[in-house]
C-alpha positions in Angstrom: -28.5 -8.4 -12.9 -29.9 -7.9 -9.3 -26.9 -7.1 -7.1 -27.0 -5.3 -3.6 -25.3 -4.9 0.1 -24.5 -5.2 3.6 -23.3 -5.2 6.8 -20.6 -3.9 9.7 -17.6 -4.5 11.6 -15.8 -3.8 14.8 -11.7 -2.4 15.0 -9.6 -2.1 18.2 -7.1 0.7 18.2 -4.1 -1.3 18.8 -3.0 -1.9 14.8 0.7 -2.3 13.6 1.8 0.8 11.9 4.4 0.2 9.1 6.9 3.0 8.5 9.5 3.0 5.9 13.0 3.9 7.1 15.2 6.7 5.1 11.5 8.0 3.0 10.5 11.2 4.4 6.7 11.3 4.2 5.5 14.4 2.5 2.9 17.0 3.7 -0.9 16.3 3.1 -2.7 19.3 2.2 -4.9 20.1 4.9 -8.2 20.1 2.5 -7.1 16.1 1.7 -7.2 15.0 5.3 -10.2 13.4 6.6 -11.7 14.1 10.0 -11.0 10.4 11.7 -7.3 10.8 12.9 -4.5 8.2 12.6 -4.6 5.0 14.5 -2.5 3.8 17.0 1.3 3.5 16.1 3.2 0.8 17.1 7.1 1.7 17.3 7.9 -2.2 16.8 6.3 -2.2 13.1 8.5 -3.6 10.3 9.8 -0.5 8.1 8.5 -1.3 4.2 9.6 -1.1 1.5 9.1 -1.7 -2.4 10.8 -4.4 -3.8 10.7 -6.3 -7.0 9.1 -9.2 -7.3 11.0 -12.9 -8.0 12.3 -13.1 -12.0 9.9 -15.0 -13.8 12.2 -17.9 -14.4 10.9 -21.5 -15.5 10.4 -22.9 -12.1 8.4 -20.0 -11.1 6.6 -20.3 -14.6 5.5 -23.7 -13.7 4.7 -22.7 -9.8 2.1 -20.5 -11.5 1.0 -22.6 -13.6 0.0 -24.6 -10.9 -2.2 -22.2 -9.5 -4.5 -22.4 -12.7 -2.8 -19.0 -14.7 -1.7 -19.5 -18.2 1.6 -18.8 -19.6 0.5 -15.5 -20.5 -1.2 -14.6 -17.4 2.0 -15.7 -15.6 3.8 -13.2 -17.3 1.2 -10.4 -17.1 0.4 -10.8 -13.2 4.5 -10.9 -12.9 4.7 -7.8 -14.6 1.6 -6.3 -13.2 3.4 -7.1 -9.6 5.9 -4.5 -11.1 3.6 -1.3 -11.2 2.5 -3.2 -7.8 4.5 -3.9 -5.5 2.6 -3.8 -2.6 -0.9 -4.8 -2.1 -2.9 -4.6 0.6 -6.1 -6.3 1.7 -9.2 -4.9 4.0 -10.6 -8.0 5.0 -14.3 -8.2 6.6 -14.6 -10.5 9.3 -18.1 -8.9 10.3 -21.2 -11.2 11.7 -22.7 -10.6 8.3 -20.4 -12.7 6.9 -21.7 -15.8 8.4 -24.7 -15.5 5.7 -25.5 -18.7 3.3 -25.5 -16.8 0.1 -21.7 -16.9 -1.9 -20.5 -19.6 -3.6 -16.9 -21.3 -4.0 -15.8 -23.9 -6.6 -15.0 -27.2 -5.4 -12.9 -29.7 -7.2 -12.9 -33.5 -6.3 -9.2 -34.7 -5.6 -10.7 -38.1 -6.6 -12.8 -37.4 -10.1 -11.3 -34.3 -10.4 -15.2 -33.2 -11.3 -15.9 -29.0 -10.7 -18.8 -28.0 -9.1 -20.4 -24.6 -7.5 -21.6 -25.3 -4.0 -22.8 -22.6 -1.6 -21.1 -21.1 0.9 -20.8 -18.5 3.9 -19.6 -15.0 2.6 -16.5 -15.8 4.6 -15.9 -19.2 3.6 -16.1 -17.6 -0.1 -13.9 -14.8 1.2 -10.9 -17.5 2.9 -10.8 -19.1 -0.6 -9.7 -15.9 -2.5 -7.5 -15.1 0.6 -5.6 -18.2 0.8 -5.1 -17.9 -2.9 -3.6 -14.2 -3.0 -1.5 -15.6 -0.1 0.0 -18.4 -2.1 0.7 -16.3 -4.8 2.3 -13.7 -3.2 4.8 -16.1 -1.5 5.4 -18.4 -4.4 6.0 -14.6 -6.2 7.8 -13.1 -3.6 5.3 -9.9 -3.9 4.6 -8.1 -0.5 0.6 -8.6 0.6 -0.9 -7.5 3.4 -3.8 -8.9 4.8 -6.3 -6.7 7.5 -8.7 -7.9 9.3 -11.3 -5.6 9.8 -12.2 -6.3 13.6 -9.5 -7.4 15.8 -9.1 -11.0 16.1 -9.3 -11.5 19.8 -8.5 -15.5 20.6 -4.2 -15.1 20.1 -3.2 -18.3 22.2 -2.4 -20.0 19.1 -1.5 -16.9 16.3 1.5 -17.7 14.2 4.0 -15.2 14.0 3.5 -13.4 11.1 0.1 -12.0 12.9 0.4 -8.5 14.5 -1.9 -8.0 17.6 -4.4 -10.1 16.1 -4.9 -8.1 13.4 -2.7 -7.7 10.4 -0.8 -10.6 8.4 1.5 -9.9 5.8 3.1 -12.4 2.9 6.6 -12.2 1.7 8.3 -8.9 2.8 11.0 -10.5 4.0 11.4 -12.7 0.7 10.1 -15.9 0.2 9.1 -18.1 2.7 7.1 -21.2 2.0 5.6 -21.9 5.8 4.2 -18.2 5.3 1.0 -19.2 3.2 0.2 -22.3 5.3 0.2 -20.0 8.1 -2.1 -17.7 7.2 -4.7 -20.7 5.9 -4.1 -22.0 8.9 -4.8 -19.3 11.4 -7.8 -17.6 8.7 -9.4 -21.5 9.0 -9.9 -20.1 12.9 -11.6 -17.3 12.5 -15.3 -16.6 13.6 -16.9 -13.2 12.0 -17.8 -10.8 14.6 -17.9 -7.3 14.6 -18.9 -4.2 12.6 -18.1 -2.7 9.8 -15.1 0.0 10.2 -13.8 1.1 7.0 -12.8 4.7 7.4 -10.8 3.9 9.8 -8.8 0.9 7.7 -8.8 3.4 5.2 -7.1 6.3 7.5 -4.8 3.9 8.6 -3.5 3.0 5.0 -3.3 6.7 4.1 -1.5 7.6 7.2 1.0 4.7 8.2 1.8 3.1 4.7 1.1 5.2 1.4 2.2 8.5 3.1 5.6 6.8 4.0 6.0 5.5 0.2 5.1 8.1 -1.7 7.8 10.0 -3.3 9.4 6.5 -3.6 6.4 5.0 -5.7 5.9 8.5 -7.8 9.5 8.2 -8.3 9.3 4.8 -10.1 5.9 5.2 -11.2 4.5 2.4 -9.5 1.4 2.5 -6.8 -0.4 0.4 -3.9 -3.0 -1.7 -4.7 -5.7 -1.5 -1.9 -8.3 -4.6 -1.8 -11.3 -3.6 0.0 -13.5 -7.3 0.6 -16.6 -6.4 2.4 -19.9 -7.5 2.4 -21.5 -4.4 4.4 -21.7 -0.2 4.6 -19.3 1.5 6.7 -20.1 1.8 9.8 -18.7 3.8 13.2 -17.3 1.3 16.1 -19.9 1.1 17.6 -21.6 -0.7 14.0 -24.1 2.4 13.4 -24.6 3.3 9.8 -25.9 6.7 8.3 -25.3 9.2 6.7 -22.4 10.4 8.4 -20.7 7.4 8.4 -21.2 7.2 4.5 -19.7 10.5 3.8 -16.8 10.0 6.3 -16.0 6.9 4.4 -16.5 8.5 0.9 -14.1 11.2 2.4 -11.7 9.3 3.6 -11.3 7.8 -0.3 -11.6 11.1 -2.0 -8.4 11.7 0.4 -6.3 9.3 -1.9 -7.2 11.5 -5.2 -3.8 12.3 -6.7 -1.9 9.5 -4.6 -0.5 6.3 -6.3 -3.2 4.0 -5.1 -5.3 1.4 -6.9 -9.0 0.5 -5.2 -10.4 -2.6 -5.8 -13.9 -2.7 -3.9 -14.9 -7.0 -3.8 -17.8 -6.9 -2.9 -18.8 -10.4 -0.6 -22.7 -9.5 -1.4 -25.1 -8.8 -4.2 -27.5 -6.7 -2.4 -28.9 -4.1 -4.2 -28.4 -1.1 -1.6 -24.5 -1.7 -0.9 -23.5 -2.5 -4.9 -25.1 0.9 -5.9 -24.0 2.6 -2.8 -20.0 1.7 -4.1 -20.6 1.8 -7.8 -21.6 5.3 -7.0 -18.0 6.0 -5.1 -16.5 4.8 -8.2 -18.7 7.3 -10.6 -18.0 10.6 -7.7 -14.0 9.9 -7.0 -11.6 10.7 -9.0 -9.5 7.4 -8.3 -8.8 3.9 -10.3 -11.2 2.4 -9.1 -13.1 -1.5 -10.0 -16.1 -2.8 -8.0 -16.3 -6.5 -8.6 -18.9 -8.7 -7.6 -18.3 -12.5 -7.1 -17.1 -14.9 -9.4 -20.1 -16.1 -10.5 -22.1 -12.4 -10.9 -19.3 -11.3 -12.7 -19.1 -14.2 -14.8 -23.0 -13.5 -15.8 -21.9 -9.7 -16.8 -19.0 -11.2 -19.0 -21.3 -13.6 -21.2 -23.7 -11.3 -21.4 -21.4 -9.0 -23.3 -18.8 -11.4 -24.6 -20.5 -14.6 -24.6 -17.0 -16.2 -26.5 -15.6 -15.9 -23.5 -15.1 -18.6 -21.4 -14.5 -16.7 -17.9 -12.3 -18.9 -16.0 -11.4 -18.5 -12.2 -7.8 -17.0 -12.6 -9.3 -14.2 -14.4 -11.3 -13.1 -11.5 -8.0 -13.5 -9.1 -6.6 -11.5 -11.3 -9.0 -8.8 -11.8 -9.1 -9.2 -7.5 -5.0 -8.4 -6.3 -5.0 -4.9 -8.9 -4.8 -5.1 -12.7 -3.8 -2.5 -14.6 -5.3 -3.6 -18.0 -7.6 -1.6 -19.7 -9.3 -4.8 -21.4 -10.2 -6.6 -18.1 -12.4 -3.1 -16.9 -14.1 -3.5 -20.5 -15.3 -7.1 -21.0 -17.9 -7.1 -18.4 -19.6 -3.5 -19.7 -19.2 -3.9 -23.2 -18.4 -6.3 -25.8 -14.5 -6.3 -26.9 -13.5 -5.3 -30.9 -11.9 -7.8 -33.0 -8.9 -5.9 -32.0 -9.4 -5.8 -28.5 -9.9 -9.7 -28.6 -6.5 -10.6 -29.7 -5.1 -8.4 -27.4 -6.8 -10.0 -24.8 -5.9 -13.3 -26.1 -2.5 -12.1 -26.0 -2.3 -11.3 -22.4 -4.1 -14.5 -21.8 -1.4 -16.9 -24.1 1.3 -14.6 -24.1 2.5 -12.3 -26.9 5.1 -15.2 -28.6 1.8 -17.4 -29.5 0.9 -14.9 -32.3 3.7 -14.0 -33.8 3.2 -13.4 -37.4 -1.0 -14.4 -36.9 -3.1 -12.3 -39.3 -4.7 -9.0 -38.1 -8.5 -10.1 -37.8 -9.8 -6.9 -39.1 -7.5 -8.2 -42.6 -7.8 -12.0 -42.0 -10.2 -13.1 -39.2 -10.4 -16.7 -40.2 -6.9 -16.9 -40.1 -6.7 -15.1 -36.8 -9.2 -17.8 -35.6 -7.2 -20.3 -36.9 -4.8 -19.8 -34.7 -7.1 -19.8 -31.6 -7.7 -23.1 -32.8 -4.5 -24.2 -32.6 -3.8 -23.1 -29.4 -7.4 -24.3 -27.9 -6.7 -27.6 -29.1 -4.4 -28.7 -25.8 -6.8 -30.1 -23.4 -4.2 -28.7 -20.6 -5.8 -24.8 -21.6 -9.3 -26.1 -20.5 -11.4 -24.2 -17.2 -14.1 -24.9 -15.4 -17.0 -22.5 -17.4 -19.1 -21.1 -14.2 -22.0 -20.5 -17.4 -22.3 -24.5 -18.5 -20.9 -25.7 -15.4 -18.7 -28.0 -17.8 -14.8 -27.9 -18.3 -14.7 -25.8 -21.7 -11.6 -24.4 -23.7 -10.9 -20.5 -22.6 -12.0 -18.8 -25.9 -15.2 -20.5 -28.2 -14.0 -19.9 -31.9 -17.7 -21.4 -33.1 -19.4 -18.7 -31.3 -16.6 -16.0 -32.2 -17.3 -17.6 -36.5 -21.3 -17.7 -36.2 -22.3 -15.4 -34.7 -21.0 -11.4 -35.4 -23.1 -9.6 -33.1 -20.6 -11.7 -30.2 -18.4 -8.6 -30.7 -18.0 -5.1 -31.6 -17.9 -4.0 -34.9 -16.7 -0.3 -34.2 -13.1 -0.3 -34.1 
């Protein structure tokens, strides 16, 4: 698939800190510290701190329902907001944004017909936004949004906006006018700027992980990091070389032994800036996941795993931080028979296959049962591949044709 890259940013130094009251920080060894130092602190910042997200109780079942996840991916992301209990996003807001080459799915209220249309890089970028900023509210799971070049028109900012430049969802609990809000004030925004990275990524180290980390090593959990850019790093002044490059890579090799989870979603599928991070992921020795779009990443799914039908909540899933093992895999290689019912499992939840046959022993009858549960009309997505609304998994394909999966166990 012909990916690629992109662009820059520009970042003011006057960024909300957050601190974390009654955590001492602990030292960084001086060989993990890159050369860009700390931004700005502001002494007003809201102290963090990790909590646990809302019980997954039938009304918030339904709630998430709502925003397209099955029952199964209800419980997983709930659980997954566990080992996560804070995310925070890097947001590019950079002039390259304004280009005419993503793509967003548009439903009509009236026919309820699906289609792609194009779209601005930052249109494409305000739809995943707006949905991780639902979710986290309805889900009560801290998010932080940062833009990555200060927004400068504040006459009309709602409050949950620091100095024009950082937004955060439910760390206070919930509170439904908090999503709205940020739709609200993101629908504002003109990209302008450069591209600023190391610096976002300083500031994370510095002000928020440092502050949580014997707490999150403590319960084993980490910070999920979303990095959505469309462009190289760049310095302020939107210059991008060499030095820039290896400031940025060291400024992520920094987080090597924290408990920090990258997600690099990449807002461009130039080939220069998709190798240039799928390389960071092969040199650091960090979680890392560079995703594409929805609809390049759908490609790399059916090319491996053409059975499945990859549906939009599995990308929003894959974008706030999943720690599955399976969801890394289906867009490299194609899954085993057992690695497709445990994806199917996470995807319908654990109770739909009780007592089903092992598909290594019985695969028909394991098949069966996906029959069963593909039969409700309600399970049906939009397939970015046909451009039709198809069930989530295509037993035919799965019975025909055996080369549709691994045979090595």
């Amino acid at each position: 698939m012909n990916h690629s890259s992109k662009y820059s940013s520009k970042l003011e130094n006057n960024i909300v800190h957050a601190t974390v009251v009654g955590i001492g920080p602990e030292p960084i060894p001086a060989v993990l510290v890159p050369s860009a130092p700390p931004l700005q602190s502001d002494s007003n910042a809201t102290p963090w701190s990790v909590q646990e997200p809302s019980e997954l109780t039938p009304s918030l079942l339904s709630q998430l329902h709502h925003t397209g996840l099955t029952k199964g991916l209800a419980t997983a992301v709930r659980d997954n907001a566990l080992v996560f209990p804070l995310r925070v996003w890097i947001i590019d807001n950079s002039g390259s944004m304004n280009l005419v080459d993503g793509h967003r799915i548009v439903e009509s209220s009236r026919t309820r017909q699906i289609q792609i249309v194009e779209a601005t890089r930052w249109e494409q970028v305000l739809e995943s936004v707006n949905y991780h900023a639902h979710l986290a509210s309805v889900m009560n799971a801290p998010t932080t949004f940062r833009l990555l070049n200060r927004h400068q028109g504040r006459t009309h900012e709602p409050t949950i906006v620091k100095n024009g430049n950082e937004f955060t969802v439910a760390q206070h609990g919930y509170n439904p006018s908090e999503a709205p809000a940020v739709r609200s004030f993101m629908s504002r925004l003109s990209p302008g700027g450069m591209t600023p990275l190391t610096a976002h990524i300083d500031h994370i180290r510095y002000s928020i992980l440092t502050p949580l980390i014997s707490q999150l090593r403590a319960t084993g959990q980490k910070v999920s990091v979303i990095i959505a850019t469309d462009g190289l790093p760049t310095d302020q002044d939107g210059y991008c070389n060499k030095h820039t490059k290896d400031q940025f890579i060291a400024s992520l090799r920094s987080l090597e032994g924290l408990p920090v989870w990258i997600v690099i979603r990449l807002c461009t599928d130039e080939d220069e800036i998709v190798d240039f991070y799928k390389e960071i992921d092969r040199q650091l020795e960090l979680s890392v996941e560079v995703l594409s779009d929805y609809i390049c990443e759908a490609e790399d799914v059916y090319e491996h795993n053409k059975w499945l039908n990859y549906g939009l909540p599995l990308h929003r899933c894959r974008e706030l931080g999943f720690d599955n093992r399976l969801f890394e895999l289906m867009n490299e290689r194609a899954l085993t028979k057992g690695e497709i019912q445990q994806f199917c499992s996470v995807l319908f939840g654990e109770d739909a296959f009780d007592g089903v046959p092992d598909p290594y022993e019985d695969f028909d009858g394991f098949l069966s049962t996906l029959d069963r549960i593909m039969a409700s009309s309600d399970l049906n997505q939009f397939n970015p591949i046909t451009k039709k609304m198809e069930p989530w998994i295509n037993t035919k394909r799965l019975r025909g044709e055996p080369d549709c999966f691994c045979t090595v166990s």
